[in-house]
N, C-alpha and C positions, 0 to 999 in steps of 0.2 A: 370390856372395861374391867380392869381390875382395881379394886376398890374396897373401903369398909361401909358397910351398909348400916353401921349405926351400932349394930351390937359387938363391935372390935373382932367378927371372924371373915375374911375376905372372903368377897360373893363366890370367887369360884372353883371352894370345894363342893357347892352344887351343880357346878356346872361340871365339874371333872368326874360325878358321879354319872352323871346322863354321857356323859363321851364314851367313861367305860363303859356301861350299864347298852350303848348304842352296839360299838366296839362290839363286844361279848354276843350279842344278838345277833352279830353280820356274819361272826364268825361260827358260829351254832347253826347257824340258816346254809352258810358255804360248805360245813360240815356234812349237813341232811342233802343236801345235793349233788356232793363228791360221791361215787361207786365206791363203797369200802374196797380191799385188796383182794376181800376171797371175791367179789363179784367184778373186780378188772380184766378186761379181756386180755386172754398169756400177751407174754412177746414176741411180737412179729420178727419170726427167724426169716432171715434172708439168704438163699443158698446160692451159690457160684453156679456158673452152667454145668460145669463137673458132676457138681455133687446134685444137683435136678437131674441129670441124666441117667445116674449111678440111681437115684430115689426111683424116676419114674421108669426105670428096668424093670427094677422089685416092683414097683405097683402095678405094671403090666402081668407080671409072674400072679402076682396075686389075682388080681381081675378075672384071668384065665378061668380062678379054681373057684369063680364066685365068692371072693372073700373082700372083706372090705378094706379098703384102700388105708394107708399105715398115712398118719400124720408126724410131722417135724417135732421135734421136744426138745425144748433149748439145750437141758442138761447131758443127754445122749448125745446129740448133734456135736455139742464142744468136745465129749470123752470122743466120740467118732473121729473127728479131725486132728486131735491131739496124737491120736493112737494111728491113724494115717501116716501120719508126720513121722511120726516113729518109726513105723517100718519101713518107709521110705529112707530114711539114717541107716538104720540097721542093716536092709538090703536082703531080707529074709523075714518070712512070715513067722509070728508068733500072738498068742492071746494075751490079750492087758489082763489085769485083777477086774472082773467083770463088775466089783458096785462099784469102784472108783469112779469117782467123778459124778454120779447119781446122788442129785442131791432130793429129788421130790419124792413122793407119795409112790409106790410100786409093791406087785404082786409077784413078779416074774422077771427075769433079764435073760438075754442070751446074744450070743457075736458072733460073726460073722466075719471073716478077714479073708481076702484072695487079692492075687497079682495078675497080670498080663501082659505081654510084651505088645498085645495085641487090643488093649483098650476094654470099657469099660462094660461093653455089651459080653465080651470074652469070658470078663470074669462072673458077672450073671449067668451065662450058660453054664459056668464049671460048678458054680453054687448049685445050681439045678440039676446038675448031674452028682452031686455029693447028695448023699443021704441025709447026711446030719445040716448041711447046709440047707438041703430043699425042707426039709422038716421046719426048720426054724423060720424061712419065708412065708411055708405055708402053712404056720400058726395061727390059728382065727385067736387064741384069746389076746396075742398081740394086738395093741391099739395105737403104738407109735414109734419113733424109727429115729433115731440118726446115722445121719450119711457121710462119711469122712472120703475123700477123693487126694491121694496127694501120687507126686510121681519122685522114680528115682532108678538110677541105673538101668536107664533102659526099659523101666516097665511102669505098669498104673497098681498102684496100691489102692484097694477098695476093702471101706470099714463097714458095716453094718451095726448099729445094736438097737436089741428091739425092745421094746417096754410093756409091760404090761401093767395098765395101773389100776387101784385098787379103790 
């Protein structure tokens, strides 16, 4: 009821104080129970069968050598399929600008790029037979990985880049 209660100020700027005053409390209470951002668990990256299969090569490779297994990293993952994509246009292998597209926290970067007329396991093998390619797999201080998979002209374009954070 809105009304003068005698002293000519209407009841319910007491009342509008207890609303906010209520207000303020619900939302300070929903505050303390939301996970601020640094304590949110990452984004759930979703990979194509491609690029799992192209992943779970390399973590095979790794396992091998007793090393721990590379996890997905949203910001690699996107540089990894962007730079797939490319060389698939392009039609010949070449290296991206390796911080491009790294946007988080990092200590170390390095890529990986191969082709095959013969598919995805091929181009794992050729990494493993490459020096500089096997070296980089078999990085322990590396702790995550994106995986780009794209195809073109007749063959499979496989991206790797690994991360190492800090």
């Amino acid at each position: 009821m809105i009304g003068n209660s005698g002293s000519g100020r209407p009841r319910t700027r007491h009342r509008n104080r207890r609303v906010t005053a209520t207000v303020l409390l619900a939302l300070g209470l929903l505050l303390l129970s939301t996970p601020s951002t640094a304590e949110a668990a990452p984004p759930k990256i979703v990979l194509n069968a491609n690029q799992t299969a192209a992943k779970n090569a390399l973590n095979r490779d790794r396992k091998a050598y007793k090393l721990s297994l590379l996890v997905s990293r949203l910001d690699a993952q996107l540089k990894a399929q962007a730079w797939a994509n490319q060389l698939a246009r392009d039609g010949y292998l070449h290296h991206s600008k390796l911080t491009d597209g790294i946007t988080g926290r990092w200590c170390s970067l390095a890529e990986n790029v191969g082709k095959s007329t013969y598919g995805i396991a091929d181009v794992e093998a050729r990494f493993m037979q490459s020096p500089i390619h096997r070296k980089n797999i078999l990085t322990a201080r590396f702790n995550s990985v994106g995986i780009g998979y794209a195809t073109g002209g007749g063959n499979v374009y496989v991206v790797q880049v690994f991360v190492r954070t800090c």
